[in-house]
Every structure is written in C-alpha cells, then in structure tokens.
C-alpha positions in Angstrom: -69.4 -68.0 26.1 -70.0 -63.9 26.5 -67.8 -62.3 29.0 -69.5 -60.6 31.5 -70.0 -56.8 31.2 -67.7 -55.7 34.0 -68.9 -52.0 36.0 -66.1 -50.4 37.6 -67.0 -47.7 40.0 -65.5 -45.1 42.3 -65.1 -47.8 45.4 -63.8 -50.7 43.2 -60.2 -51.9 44.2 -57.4 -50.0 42.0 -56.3 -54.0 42.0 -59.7 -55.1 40.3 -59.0 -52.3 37.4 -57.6 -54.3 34.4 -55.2 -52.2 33.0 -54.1 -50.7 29.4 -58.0 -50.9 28.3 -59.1 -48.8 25.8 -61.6 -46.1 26.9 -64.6 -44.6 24.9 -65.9 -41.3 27.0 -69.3 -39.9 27.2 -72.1 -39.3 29.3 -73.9 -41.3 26.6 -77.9 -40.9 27.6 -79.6 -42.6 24.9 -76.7 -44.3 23.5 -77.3 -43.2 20.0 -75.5 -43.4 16.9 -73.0 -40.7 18.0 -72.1 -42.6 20.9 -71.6 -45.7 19.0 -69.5 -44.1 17.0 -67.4 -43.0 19.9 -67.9 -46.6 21.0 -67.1 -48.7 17.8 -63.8 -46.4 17.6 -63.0 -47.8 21.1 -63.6 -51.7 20.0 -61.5 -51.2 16.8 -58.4 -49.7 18.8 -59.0 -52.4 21.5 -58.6 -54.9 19.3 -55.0 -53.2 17.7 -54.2 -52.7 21.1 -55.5 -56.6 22.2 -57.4 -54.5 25.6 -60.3 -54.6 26.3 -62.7 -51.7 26.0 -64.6 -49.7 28.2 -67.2 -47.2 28.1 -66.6 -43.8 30.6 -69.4 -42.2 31.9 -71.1 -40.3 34.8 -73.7 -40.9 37.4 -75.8 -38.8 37.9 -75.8 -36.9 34.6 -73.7 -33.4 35.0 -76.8 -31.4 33.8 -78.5 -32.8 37.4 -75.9 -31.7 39.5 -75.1 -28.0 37.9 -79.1 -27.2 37.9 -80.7 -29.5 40.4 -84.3 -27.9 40.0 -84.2 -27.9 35.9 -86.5 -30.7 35.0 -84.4 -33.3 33.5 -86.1 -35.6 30.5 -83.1 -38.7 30.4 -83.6 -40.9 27.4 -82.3 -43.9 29.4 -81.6 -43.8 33.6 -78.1 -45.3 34.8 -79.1 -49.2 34.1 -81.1 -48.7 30.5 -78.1 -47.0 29.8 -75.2 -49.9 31.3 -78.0 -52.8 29.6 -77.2 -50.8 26.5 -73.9 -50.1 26.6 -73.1 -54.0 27.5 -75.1 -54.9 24.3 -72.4 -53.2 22.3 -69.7 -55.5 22.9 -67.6 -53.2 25.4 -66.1 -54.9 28.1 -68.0 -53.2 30.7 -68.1 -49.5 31.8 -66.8 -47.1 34.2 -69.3 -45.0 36.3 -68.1 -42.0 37.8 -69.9 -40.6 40.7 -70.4 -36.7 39.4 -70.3 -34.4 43.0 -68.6 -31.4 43.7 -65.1 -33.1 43.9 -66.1 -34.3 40.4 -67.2 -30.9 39.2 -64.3 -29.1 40.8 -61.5 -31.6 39.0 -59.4 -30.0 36.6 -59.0 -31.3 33.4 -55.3 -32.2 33.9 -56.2 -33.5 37.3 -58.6 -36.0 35.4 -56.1 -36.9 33.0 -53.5 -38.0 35.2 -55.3 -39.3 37.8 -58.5 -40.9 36.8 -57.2 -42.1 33.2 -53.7 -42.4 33.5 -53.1 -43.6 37.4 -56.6 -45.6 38.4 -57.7 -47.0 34.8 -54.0 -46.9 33.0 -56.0 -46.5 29.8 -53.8 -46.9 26.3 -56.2 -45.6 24.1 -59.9 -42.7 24.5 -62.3 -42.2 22.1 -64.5 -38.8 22.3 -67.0 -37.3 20.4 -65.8 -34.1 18.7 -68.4 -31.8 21.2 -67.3 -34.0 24.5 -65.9 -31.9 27.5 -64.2 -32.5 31.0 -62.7 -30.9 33.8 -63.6 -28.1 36.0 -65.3 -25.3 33.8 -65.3 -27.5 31.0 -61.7 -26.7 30.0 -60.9 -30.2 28.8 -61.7 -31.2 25.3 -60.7 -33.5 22.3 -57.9 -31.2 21.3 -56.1 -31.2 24.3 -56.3 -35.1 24.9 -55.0 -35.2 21.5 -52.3 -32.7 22.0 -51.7 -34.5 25.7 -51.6 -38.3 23.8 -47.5 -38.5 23.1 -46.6 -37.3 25.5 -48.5 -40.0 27.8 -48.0 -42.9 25.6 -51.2 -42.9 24.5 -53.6 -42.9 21.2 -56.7 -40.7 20.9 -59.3 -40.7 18.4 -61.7 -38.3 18.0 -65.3 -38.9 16.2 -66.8 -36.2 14.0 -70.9 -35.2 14.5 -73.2 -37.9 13.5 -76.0 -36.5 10.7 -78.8 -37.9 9.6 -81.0 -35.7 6.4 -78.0 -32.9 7.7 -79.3 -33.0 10.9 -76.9 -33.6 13.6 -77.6 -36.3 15.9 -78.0 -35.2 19.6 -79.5 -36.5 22.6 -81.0 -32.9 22.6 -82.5 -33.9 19.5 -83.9 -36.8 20.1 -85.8 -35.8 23.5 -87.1 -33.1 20.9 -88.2 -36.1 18.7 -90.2 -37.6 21.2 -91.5 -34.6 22.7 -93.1 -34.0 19.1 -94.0 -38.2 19.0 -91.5 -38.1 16.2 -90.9 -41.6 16.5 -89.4 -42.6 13.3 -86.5 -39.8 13.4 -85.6 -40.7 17.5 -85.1 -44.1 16.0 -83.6 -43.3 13.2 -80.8 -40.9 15.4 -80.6 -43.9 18.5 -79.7 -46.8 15.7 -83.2 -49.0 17.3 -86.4 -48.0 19.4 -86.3 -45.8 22.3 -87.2 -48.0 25.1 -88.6 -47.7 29.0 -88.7 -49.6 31.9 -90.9 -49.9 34.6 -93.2 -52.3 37.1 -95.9 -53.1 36.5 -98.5 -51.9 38.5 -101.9 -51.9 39.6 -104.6 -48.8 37.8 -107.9 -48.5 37.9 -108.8 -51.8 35.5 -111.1 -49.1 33.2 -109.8 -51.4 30.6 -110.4 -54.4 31.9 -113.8 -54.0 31.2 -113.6 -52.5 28.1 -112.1 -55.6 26.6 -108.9 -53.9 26.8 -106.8 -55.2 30.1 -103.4 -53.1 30.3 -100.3 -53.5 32.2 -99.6 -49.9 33.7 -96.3 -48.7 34.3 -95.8 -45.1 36.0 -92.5 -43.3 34.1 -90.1 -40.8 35.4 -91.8 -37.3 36.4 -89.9 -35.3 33.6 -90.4 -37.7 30.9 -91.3 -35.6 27.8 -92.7 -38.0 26.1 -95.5 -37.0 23.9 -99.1 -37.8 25.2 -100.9 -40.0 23.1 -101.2 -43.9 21.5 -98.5 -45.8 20.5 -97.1 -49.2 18.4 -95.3 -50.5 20.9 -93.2 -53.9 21.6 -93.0 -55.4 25.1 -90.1 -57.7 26.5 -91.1 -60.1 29.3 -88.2 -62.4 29.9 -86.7 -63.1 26.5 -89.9 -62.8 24.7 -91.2 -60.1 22.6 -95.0 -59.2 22.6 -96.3 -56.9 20.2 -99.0 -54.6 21.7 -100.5 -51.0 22.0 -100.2 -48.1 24.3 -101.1 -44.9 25.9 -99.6 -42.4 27.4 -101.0 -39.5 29.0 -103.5 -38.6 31.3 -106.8 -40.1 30.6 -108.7 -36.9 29.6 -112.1 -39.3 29.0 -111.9 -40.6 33.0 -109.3 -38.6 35.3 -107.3 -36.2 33.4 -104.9 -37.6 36.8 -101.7 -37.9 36.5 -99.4 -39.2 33.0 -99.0 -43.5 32.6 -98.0 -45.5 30.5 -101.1 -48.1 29.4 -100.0 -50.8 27.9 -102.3 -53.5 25.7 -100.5 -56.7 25.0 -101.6 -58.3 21.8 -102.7 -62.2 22.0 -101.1 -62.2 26.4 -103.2 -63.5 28.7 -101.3 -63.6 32.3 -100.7 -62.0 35.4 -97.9 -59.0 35.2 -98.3 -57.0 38.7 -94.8 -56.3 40.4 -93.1 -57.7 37.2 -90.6 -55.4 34.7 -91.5 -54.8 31.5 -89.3 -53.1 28.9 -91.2 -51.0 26.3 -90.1 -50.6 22.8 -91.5 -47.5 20.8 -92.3 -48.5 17.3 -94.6 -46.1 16.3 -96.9 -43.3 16.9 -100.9 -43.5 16.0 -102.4 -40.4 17.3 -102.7 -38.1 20.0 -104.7 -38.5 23.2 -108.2 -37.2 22.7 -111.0 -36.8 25.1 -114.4 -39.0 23.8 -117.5 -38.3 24.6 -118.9 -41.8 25.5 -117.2 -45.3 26.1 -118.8 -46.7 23.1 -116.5 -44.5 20.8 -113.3 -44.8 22.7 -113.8 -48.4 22.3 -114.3 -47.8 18.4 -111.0 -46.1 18.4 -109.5 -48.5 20.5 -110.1 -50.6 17.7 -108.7 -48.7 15.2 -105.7 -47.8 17.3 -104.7 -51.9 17.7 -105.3 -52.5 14.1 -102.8 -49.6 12.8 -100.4 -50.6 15.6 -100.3 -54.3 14.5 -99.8 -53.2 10.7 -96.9 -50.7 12.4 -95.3 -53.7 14.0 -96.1 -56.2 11.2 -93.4 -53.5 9.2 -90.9 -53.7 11.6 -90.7 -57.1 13.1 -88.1 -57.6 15.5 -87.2 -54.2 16.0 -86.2 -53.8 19.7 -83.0 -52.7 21.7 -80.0 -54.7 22.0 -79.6 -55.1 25.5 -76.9 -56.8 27.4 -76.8 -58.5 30.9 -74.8 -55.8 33.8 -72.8 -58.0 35.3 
C-alpha cells in the first residue's frame, strides 16, 4: 500500500514533523529533470540514511514576492506542483510560506532554525544554482562547508543539459512560449500539463461538429497561441484529443482559452477538472475567412493530432495523490 504524501507547512505541530528526513531543496516549478535530479539524490541518501525524504519548497514563488507587478508565467501552480512532486516517491514536501519574515531570514538563520531545529533534517540535496537566505547569501558551498560541523551530509547536483543546453525552468517557459513542445518535454522528463474547470463558452463548436470542453488558464500563461495534440485525464482515464489556445481571431479575438476537443467522448464535463497533457504542437492560430474552411482545417488539425498521439501513447505526467 502507498504511503501518503505527507505536506508539512508553516502551522503544522513541531510534534507532527518526523525527524532526521532527508531534504531535497528547490522552488521546483515545473519539476523538471534538474529537480529530479536534486530529488532522486534525496531518495538515494534517504534510503542510506533509512529517513524518509522530503521535497523543500516555497509558496508563493520568491520571484512573486520580490516583483509583485512582473507578470509571472509558472509552469505548474502550488498543487500541479505537490501532485508532481508526490509522484516521485518523496515522502511528502515542505511548503514554506515566502513573506517578508521569509525574505528577511539570513541564511544561517534558515540553517539552524528551519533545517536543523523544526525539520532536524540529516541529509539536503540542492541544485548547483539553488540560493537562500536574506540577499541570497546562502548557497551549495556553504551548506557543504556548514555539513560537519552539523552532523549532516550534503550533496550537491551539477546543471542538467540536454543537446548542451542547460535545463531551466527559464528555458522551458521559453519552449512553450515558442510552442516548442518536444524540447519543454524533453527538459520536464514527460508533458507539460494544466489544470482547470471546465466551463461553459460560447458552444461555436458545438455546431460545427466540434463540441469542446473550455478551460480558462492563468492570465500570464505564455503559452503559445495556436492548436495542439493534446491528452486529457478525467478520473483515471486518459482521452486523447485536440486543442486550442488563443483567442478566436475567426469569432471574438476575446480573451485567450483553452478549447479542448476530446476524441471518441461523449458526456457532460461543466464544473468538472480536467488535466491537459501537451503532446504536440500542429500550427498556429489563424484567422479563416469562412466556417466552411475552419472546419476543413479542423479536420486536418484532428487527424495530425491523432497520428501525434498514436506516436506517443501513454505519455502523460506522473501524478501523485496530496495527502
């Protein structure tokens, strides 16, 4: 039986803290293949130490709080993020409310008090690029140099690079941004996914043979506009399917949605959650000049994103339950 993915946060009981787990540190948006390096390092040093592991991280992301009025694109909000981080086997996580008492924490401070005294870690894994502590003064070398003196074992990951390009979550939003599909899921280690509810449009496609289930994304996703391969989860099932998003140039130009066209579904889906896998992109959103042709390409569009999805079946996140 799987043990339930544990989240620990700022008002949990220093009693319900196990203690002497093994930490792996991170703000970790996207959970890509850095941060499962960072992770795995944490597993295999739990296991040595017989601890269990935890992922570290920060709510809401640092960027947020030190430029509030910066557009922020996240790859995955605070639950996408703990569904994927309780996928990787990790114990559960630790989700640190980032404020001003947060921001204005010394690095020592955070050592002794948050690591050492509240979560009595024995082990940390970092990236080689991860910082901490008030003007970012805390880094990999100075946990390291820090470790025997506390009694405890560090081990810092290298950069992740794929074709000698380091892996980032920078890069990745770049990836999208271009509808680089293939390289953001070749640098995340699976599909980029959203989430969202379902909710009622204008039922244009309805009529046009094509009935979507619309789900409105965050404001500063970057996304690019245009049609995608895409795999839907409803409940444990998978359903393969095809999507848009943008902003209707051929009806509304309004504002950017997510479409989505479920292959072979028939079924009500308004006020329901879907998670939407990005398998591949088609093309970009085009204006037509009469229904007619936007149903011809509609066409076109489903059959390339069925032979998309016929070439990677399966592919979707591995999520785990938060417990």
């Amino acid at each position: 039986m799987a043990t339930e993915f544990t989240v620990i946060r700022d008002a949990t009981p220093a009693a319900a803290i196990p203690k002497g787990s093994v930490v792996a540190m991170g703000n970790f948006d996207g959970v890509h293949l850095g941060h499962r390096a960072v992770i795995a390092a944490a597993l295999e040093m739990s296991h040595t130490h017989r601890q269990p592991a935890f992922a570290v991280t920060f709510e809401p992301h640092p960027r947020k709080f030190f430029s509030p009025n910066t557009p922020q694109f996240r790859l995955t909000d605070e639950t996408n993020k703990l569904r994927l981080l309780a996928g990787t086997g990790l114990a559960g996580a630790v989700v640190m409310t980032f404020d001003a008492a947060r921001a204005g924490t010394t690095a020592q401070d955070f050592i002794h008090h948050d690591l050492i005294a509240r979560l009595g870690v024995s082990g940390i894994a970092v990236g080689y690029d991860f910082h901490f502590g008030k003007g970012r003064v805390g880094s990999p070398s100075l946990l390291v140099n820090e470790a025997p003196r506390l009694g405890i074992e560090v081990d810092v990951q290298p950069h992740i690079d794929i074709d000698e390009r380091p892996v980032s979550s920078s890069a990745i939003r770049m990836a999208l941004a271009e509808g680089q599909i293939a390289d953001a899921t070749a640098m995340l280690g699976g599909p980029w996914f959203v989430s969202g509810e379902v909710i009622h449009g204008e039922k244009r496609g309805r009529g046009l043979g094509y009935p979507t289930a619309n789900i409105r994304l965050d404001k500063h996703c970057g996304l690019k506009h245009g049609i995608y391969a895409v795999r839907a989860a409803r409940g444990g099932t998978l359903i393969d399917g095809v999507a848009s998003f943008g902003r209707r140039p051929t009806f509304d130009n309004g504002a950017p949605l997510l479409e989505v066209f479920l292959f072979d579904f028939t079924g009500d889906l308004y006020g329901t959650t879907l998670d939407v896998a990005f398998i591949g992109f088609i093309r970009d959103e085009l204006k037509f000049d009469s229904i007619e042709a936007l149903v011809r390409q509609m066409d076109d569009d489903s059959a390339k994103a069925r032979a998309a999805l016929a070439a990677a079946p399966g592919a979707f996140p591995k999520l785990g339950a938060i417990g």
